[in-house]
N, C-alpha and C positions, 0 to 999 in steps of 0.2 A: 656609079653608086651601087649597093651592094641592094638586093633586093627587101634584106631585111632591116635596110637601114629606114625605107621609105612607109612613114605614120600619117603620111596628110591627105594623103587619097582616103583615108578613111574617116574624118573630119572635116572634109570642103566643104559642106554644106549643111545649111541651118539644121536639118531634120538628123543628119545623122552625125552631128554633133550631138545632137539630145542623146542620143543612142548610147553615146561610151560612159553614162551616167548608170550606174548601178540600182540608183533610186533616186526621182526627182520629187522636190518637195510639191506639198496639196495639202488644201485648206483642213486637212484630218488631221494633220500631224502637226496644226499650232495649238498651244495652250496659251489664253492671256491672262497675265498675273493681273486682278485686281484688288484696290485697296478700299475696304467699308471701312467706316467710321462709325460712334455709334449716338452722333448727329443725323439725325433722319431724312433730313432736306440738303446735305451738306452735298457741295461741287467745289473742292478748294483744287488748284492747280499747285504743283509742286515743282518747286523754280529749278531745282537741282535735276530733275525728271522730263523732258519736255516733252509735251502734250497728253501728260498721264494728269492723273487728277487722285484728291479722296473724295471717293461716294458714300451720301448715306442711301438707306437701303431705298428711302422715296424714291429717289433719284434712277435706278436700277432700269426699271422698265424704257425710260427716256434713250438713255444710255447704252441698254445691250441690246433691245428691238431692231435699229436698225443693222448693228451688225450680226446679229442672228439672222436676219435676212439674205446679208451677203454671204452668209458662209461657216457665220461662224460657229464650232461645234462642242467648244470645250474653255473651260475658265479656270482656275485656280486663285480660291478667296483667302486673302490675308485682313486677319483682323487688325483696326486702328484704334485702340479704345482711348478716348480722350477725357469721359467724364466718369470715370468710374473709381473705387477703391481697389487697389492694386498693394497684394502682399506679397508674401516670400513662397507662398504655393501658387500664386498663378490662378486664385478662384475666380476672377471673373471668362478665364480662359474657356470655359463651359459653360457660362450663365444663358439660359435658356431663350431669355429676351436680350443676349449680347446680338452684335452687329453680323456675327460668324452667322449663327445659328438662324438668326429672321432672315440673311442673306436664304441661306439654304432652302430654308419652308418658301418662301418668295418664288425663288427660282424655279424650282420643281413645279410650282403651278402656274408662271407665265410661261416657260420655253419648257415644254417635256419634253422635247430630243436634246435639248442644252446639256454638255454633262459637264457633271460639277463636282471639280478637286476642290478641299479645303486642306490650307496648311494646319503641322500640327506643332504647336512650339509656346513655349511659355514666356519667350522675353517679354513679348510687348503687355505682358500680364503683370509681370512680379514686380514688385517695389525695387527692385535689384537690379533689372535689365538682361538676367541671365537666361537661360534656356534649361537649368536644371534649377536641385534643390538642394541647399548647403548644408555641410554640417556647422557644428559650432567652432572647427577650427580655419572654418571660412574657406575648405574644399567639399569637392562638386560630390553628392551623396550620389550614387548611382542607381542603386536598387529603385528606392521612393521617387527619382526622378524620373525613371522609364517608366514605375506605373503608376504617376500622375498622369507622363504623356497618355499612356494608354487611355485612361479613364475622357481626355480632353477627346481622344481620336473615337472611341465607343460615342460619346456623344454626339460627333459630329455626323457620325455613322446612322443613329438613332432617325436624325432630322431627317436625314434624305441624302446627304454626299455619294454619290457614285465612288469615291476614291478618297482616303484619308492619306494625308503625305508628310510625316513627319524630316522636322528640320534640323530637331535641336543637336543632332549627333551623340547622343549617350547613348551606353554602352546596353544595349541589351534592350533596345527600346522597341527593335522589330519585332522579335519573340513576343513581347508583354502587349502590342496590337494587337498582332496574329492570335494569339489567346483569349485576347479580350472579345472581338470578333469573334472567335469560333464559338465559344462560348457562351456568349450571347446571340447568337444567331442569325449573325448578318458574316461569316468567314464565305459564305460564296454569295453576297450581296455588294458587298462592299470592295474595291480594291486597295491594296496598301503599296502605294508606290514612296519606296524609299531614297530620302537623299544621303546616299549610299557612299560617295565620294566627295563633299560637302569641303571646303580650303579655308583657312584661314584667309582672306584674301583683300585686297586694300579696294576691289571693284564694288565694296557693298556699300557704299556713304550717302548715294543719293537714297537707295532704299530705307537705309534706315532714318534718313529723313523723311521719308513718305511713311514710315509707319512707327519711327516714334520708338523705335527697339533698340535705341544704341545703350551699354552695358552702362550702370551706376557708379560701377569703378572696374578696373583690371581688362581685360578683355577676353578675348573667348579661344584663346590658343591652345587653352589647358584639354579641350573638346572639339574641337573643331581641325581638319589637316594639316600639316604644316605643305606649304607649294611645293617644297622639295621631297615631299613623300612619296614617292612613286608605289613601293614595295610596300608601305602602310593603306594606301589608299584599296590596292589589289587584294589584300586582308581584308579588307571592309568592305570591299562589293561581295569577297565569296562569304565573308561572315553575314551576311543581309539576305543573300542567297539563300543562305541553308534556316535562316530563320523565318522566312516564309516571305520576302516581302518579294510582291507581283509585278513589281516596275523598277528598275534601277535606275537612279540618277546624279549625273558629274554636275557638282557648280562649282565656280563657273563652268564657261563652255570653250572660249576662244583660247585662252591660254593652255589647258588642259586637254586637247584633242588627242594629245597620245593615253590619257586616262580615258579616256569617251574609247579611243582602239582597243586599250585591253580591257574594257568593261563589256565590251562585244565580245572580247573571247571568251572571257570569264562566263558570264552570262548570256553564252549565247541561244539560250532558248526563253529570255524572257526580253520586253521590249523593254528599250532603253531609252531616257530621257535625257534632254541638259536642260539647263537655265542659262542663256545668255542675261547676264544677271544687269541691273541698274546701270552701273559703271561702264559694262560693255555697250550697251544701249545708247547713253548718254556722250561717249567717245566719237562711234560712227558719227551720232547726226552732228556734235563738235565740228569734228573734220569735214564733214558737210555743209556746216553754215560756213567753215572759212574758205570756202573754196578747194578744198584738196581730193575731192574726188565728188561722184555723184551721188546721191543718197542713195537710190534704188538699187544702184548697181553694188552698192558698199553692205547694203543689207541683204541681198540677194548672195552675194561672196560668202561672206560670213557664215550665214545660215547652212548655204551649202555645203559649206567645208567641215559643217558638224556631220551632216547627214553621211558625206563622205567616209567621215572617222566611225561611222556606225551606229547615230541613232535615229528612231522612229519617231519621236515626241521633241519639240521643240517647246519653253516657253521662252517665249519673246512678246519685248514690251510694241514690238513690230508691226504686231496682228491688224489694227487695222490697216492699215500702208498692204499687209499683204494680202487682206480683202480683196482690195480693188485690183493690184500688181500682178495677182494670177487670174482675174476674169481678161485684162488686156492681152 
């Protein structure tokens, strides 16, 4: 055998297997997606979702105490609103006493090292289900869509958010933060982490049962990536790039790991995130309850194989499983 055929003396054993890893995952680089409602006392479990829930804001302290204990450093809040009026701009998307905004004020004064993403997006707002603002020939206005978002992401920013993260994918809607933010006075307060490479994708069904955002009619392909976009997608992380936003992020995660690769090149001075989104979630522990593999090790796989493809930021619906999975 030729000398350089032989790779496993350098891999025999436990320790210096860890070694050929570039970067192993740690309790810094989870984000956990949660869902408020803007039911106060609410703990509904979501059958599509397993073992996630919607909180109302009562509920918070119960809920994130113990895992702020174990480790945990970072959240990203999706609003749920159930009781509210819901029109074609998305007003209750900023309402000061909505579910987002009392999450926010909440948190900052039970956990101050907790840091706290809030999404920024107008489906689950608008009478319509969309993410943007229509014209009257029933396409997507862009201008007033991005600086609605904007106005939704300054607010969140106002409250206390460490990090505004918009979802909705309209065109020009990093710029219209980033401005919003500097201009207001929170551009080196606040972070804007953009979901930069965002797919049209069939993995989001449980989510949007958990939060109640599926579209009133049409769907969201008009704004959203197509899967086969490789060369579109690549435009969109350096067009979010130059528009100012401070974190770039591929959803999904699993299917897209060559977009997670060249979002590493592209952006390779800013940290990069994914969403292992609902679907992905929901699949492993599937295959896990039927017996086809083990759950740790199936979540452990996955998760790694983003960090592999090149990112810093993970959110997964994981986080607590990975609590405990990295003190053992």
């Amino acid at each position: 055998m030729e000398i350089s055929s032989v790779l496993q003396g350098g891999y025999q054993h436990p320790l210096s297997r860890s070694w050929q890893a570039q970067r192993t995952l740690t309790k810094s680089m989870l984000m956990y997606p949660i869902f408020i409602t803007d039911e106060p006392d609410a703990r509904v479990e979501i059958p599509s979702l397993p073992g996630q829930c919607r909180w109302g804001v009562n509920k918070l302290q119960e809920f994130l105490e113990p895992l702020v204990k174990k480790g945990l450093r970072s959240v990203i809040l999706f609003g749920v609103p159930l009781h509210c009026d819901k029109d074609e701009r998305g007003t209750p998307a900023d309402d000061p006493n909505g579910p987002v905004i009392a999450s926010i004020r909440l948190l900052r004064k039970l956990f101050p090292e907790l840091y706290i993403a809030a999404d920024v997006c107008l489906c689950e707002y608008t009478s319509h289900g969309h993410c943007g603002l229509f014209r009257q020939d029933g396409s997507i206005d862009q201008a007033p869509s991005a600086q609605r978002i904007a106005e939704v992401a300054l607010s969140y920013a106002r409250a206390g958010a460490h990090c505004v993260a918009p979802s909705d994918m309209m065109d020009g809607r990093i710029k219209a933060i980033k401005r919003a933010l500097i201009d207001n006075g929170y551009g080196n307060q606040c972070t804007l982490m953009s979901y930069s490479a965002k797919f049209a994708s069939a993995l989001y069904g449980p989510f949007r049962d958990a939060a109640g955002s599926a579209p009133a009619f049409g769907d969201r392909k008009c704004y959203q990536l197509p899967p086969t976009a490789k060369g579109l997608a690549r435009r969109a992380i350096k067009r979010d790039v130059a528009e100012g936003a401070d974190i770039i992020m591929v959803k999904p995660a699993l299917p897209y790991l060559d977009v997670i690769q060249d979002a590493k090149e592209l952006a390779e001075d800013h940290p990069l995130a994914c969403y292992q989104v609902s679907g992905e979630y929901a699949m492993v522990v599937a295959g896990a309850r039927a017996g086809v593999y083990d759950l740790k090790v199936m979540a452990f796989e996955t998760v790694e194989s983003m960090i592999r493809a090149g990112c810093t930021l993970i959110l997964t619906y994981f986080i607590p499983q990975f609590l405990d999975w990295l003190d053992e």
